[in-house]
C-alpha positions as CSV (number, residue, x, y, z in Angstrom):
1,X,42.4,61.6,28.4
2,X,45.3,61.7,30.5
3,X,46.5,58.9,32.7
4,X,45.7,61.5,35.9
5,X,42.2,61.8,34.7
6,X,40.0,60.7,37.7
7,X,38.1,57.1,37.3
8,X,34.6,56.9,36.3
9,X,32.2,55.4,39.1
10,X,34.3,56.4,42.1
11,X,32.1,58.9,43.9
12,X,33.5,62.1,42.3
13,X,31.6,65.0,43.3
14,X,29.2,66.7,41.3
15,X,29.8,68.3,38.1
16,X,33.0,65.9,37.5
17,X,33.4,63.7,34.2
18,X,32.5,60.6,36.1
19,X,28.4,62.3,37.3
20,X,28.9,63.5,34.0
21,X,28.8,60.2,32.5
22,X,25.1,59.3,34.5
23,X,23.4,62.2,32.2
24,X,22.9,60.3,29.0
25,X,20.9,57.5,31.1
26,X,18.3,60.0,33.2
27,X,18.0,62.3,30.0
28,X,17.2,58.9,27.8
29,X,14.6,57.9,30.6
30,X,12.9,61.3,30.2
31,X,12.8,61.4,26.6
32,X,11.2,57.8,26.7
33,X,8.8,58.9,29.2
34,X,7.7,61.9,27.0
35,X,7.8,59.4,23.9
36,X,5.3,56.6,25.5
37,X,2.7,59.3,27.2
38,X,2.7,61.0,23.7
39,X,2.2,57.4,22.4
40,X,-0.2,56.6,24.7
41,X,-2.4,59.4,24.0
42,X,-2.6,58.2,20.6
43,X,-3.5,54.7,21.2
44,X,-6.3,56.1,23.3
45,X,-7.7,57.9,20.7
46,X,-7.5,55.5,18.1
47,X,-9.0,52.7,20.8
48,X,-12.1,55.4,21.3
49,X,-12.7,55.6,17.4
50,X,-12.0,52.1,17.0
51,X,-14.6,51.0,19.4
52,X,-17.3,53.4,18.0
53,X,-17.0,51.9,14.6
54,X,-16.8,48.5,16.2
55,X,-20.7,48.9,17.9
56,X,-21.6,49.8,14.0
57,X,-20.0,47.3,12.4
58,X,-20.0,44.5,14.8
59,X,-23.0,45.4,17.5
60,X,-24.3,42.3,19.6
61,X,-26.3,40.4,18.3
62,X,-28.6,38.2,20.8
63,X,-28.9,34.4,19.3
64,X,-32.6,34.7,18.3
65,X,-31.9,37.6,16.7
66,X,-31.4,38.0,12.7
67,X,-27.8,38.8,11.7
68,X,-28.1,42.7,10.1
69,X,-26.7,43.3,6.6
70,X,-22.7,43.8,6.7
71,X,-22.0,47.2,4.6
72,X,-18.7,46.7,3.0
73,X,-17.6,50.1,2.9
74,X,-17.7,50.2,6.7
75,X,-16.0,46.9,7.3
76,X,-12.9,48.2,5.7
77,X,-12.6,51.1,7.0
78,X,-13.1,49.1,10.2
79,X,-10.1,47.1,8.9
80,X,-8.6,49.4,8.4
81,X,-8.5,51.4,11.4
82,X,-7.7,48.0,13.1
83,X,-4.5,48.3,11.4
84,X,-4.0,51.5,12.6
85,X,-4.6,50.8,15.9
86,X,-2.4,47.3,16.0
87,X,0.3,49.4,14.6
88,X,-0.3,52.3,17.0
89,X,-0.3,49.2,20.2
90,X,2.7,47.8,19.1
91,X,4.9,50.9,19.2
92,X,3.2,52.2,22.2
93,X,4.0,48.9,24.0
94,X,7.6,48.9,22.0
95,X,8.3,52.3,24.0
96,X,7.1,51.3,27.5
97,X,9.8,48.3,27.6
98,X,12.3,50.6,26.4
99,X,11.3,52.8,29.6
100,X,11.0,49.7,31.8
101,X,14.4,48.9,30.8
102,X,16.1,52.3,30.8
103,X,14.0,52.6,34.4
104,X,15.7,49.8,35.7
105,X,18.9,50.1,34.2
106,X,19.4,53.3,36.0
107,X,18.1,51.3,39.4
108,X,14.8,52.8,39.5
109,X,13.1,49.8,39.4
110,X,14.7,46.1,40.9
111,X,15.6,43.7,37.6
112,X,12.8,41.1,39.2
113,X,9.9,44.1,39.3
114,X,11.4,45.0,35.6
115,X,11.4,41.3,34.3
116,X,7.8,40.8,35.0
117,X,6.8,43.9,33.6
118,X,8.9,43.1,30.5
119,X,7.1,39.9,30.3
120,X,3.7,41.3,30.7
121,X,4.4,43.9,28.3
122,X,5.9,40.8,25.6
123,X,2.4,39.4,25.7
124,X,0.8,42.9,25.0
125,X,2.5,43.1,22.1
126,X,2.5,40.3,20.6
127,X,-1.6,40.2,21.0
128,X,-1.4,43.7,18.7
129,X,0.4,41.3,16.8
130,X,-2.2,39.3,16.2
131,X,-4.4,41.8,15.7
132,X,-2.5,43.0,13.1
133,X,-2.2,40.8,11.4
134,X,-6.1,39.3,11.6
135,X,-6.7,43.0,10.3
136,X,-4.7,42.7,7.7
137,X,-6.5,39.4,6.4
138,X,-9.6,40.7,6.5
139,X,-8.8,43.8,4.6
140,X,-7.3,41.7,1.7
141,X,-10.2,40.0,1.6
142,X,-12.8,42.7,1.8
143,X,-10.1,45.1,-0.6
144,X,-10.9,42.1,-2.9
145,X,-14.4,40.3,-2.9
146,X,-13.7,38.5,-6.3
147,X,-10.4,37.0,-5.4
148,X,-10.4,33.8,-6.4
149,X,-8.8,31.6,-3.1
150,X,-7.0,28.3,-5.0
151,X,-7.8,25.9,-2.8
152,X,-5.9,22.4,-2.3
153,X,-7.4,19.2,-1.3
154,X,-4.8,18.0,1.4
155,X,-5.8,14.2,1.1
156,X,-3.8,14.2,-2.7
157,X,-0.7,13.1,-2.9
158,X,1.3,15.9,-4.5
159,X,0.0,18.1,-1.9
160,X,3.5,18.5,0.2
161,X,5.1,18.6,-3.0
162,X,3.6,21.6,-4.0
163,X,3.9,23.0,-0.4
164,X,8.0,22.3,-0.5
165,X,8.1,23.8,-3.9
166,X,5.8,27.4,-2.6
167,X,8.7,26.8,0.4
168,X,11.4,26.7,-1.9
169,X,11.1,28.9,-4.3
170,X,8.4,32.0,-3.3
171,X,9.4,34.1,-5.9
172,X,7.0,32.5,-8.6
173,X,3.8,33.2,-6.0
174,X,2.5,36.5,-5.9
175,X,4.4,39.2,-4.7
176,X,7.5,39.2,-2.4
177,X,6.8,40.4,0.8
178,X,9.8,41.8,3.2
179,X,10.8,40.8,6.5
180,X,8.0,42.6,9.0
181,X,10.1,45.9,10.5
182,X,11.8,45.0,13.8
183,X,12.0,41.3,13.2
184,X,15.1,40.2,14.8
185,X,15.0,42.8,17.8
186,X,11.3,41.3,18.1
187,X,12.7,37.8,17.7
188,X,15.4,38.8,20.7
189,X,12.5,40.0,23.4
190,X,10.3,36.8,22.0
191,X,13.2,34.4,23.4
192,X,14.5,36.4,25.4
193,X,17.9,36.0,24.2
194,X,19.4,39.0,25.2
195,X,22.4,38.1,27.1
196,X,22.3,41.2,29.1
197,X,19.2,39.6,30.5
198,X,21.4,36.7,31.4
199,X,25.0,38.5,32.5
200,X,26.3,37.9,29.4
201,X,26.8,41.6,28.4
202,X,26.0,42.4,25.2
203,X,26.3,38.7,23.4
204,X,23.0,37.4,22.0
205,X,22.1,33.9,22.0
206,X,22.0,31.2,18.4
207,X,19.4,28.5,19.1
208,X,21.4,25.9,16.4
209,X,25.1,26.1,18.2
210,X,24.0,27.0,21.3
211,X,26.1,29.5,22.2
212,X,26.4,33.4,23.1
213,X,27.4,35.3,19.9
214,X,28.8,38.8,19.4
215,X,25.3,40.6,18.4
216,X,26.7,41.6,15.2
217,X,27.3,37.9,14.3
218,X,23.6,36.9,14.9
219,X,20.6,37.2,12.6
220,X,17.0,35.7,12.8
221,X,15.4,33.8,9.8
222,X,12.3,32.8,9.6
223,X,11.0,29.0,9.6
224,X,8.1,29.0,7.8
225,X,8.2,31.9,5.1
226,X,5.6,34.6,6.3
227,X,4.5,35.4,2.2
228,X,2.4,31.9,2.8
229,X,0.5,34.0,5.2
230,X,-1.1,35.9,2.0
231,X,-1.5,32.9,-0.1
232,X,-4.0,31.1,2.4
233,X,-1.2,28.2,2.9
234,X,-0.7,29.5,6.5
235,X,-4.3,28.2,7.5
236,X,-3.8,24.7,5.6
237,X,-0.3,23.7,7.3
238,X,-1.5,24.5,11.0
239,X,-5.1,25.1,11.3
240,X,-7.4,28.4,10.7
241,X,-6.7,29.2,14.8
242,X,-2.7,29.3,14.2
243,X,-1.3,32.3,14.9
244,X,0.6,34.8,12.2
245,X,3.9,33.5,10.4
246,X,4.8,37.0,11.2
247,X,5.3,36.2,14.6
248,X,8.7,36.1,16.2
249,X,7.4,33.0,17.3
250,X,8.3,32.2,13.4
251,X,12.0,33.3,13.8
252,X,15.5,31.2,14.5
253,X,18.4,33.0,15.7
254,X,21.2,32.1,14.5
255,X,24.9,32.8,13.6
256,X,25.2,34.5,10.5
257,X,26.8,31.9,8.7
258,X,24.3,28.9,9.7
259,X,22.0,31.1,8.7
260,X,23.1,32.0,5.6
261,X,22.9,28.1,5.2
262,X,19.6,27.9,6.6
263,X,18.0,30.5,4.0
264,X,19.2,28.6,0.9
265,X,17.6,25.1,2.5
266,X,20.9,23.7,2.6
267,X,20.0,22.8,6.0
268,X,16.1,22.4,7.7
């Protein structure tokens, strides 16, 4: 481009470079608008099916009543369609911030109206979160009536050895499990530590230095490692009522270096 090329943002009329520049923005609001209804749809559905099974698997019972006889067959495909639906919430909620923020980027909505609806939304999806990942417990178990659950008597003595050695070194229990999909971008809404969100352009925020790093320089690690999750160690550390390791809740961010430091337990 030449150095006589008009400026971008300067009122040019329509059809120049500089409206040509605002396309991108309305077309990208569009497509997410399609996206979410399409998402939407199918979150309804799943709901619907869900709650059908629910009223046969789980219906009320009244307190003087005799508990009926769980089948086993329908609980996990009741599990299992939980999953579905968790999954199904999360991404539907995943879109509608991306259309809240798209929306207000292109001054459709005022940033105040879009931070409280980007809050409201967080909480939405973290609770599929949740259900997720109760879902996903109780189709383990049901997948698997004989499992046998080790369980550890937390008045011994070499109990927090054994729980620093699972911390240290996962690799000898069960199978290794990857980092749940979206972890740092969920990790970023979580603490909201986006530093467009603060007028800090594109930076993102590392809880250890505390300071505004260039994205690229940032990851998230976790704190406790989510594989204790699946080995019922979760439940013993906090308490059956705490909620998923898989949780950004679960997640540092931090410069890559620190950690880098942080994942081989040089520092805690």
């Amino acid at each position: 481009m030449s150095d006589s090329s008009p400026p971008i943002g300067m009122g040019s009329p329509k059809g120049s470079l500089s409206a040509l520049a605002f396309c991108p923005k309305r077309l990208d609001t569009t497509r997410l608008k399609k996206e979410h209804d399409t998402a939407r749809r199918a979150s309804k559905q799943l709901t619907d099916a869900f709650k059908a099974l629910q009223s046969e698997v789980e219906p009320y019972i009244a307190p003087d009543q005799e508990l009926p006889e769980v089948d086993p067959e329908a609980s996990l495909r009741f599990a299992s369609l939980g999953i579905e639906l968790a999954l199904q919430e999360k991404e539907t909620t995943r879109l509608e911030r991306e259309l809240i923020a798209s929306e207000r980027d292109a001054g459709s909505i005022s940033p105040h109206a879009a931070n409280k609806q980007l809050r409201d939304t967080g909480q939405r999806y973290y609770s599929a979160g949740d259900d997720l990942w109760r879902h996903k417990k109780k189709k383990m178990r049901l997948a698997d009536p004989g499992l046998e659950v080790p369980i550890l008597d937390i008045r011994r003595g070499g109990v927090s050895d054994c729980i620093l050695a699972l911390y240290r070194k996962p690799d000898g229990v069960g199978k290794s499990r990857e980092r749940p999909k979206n972890w740092r971008r969920d990790a970023l809404h979580y603490y909201n530590a986006n530093g467009a969100d603060h007028g800090e352009g594109s930076d993102v925020w590392c809880h250890v230095s505390g300071r505004w790093f260039v994205k690229e320089f940032i990851k998230a690690a976790h704190i406790v490692p989510y594989f204790l999750d699946f080995e019922g160690v979760g439940e013993l550390l906090f308490g059956e009522r705490t909620q998923s390791l898989e949780r950004a809740g679960n997640a540092l961010l931090l410069s890559k270096r620190i950690g880098s430091w942080f994942d081989k337990f040089w520092v805690s």
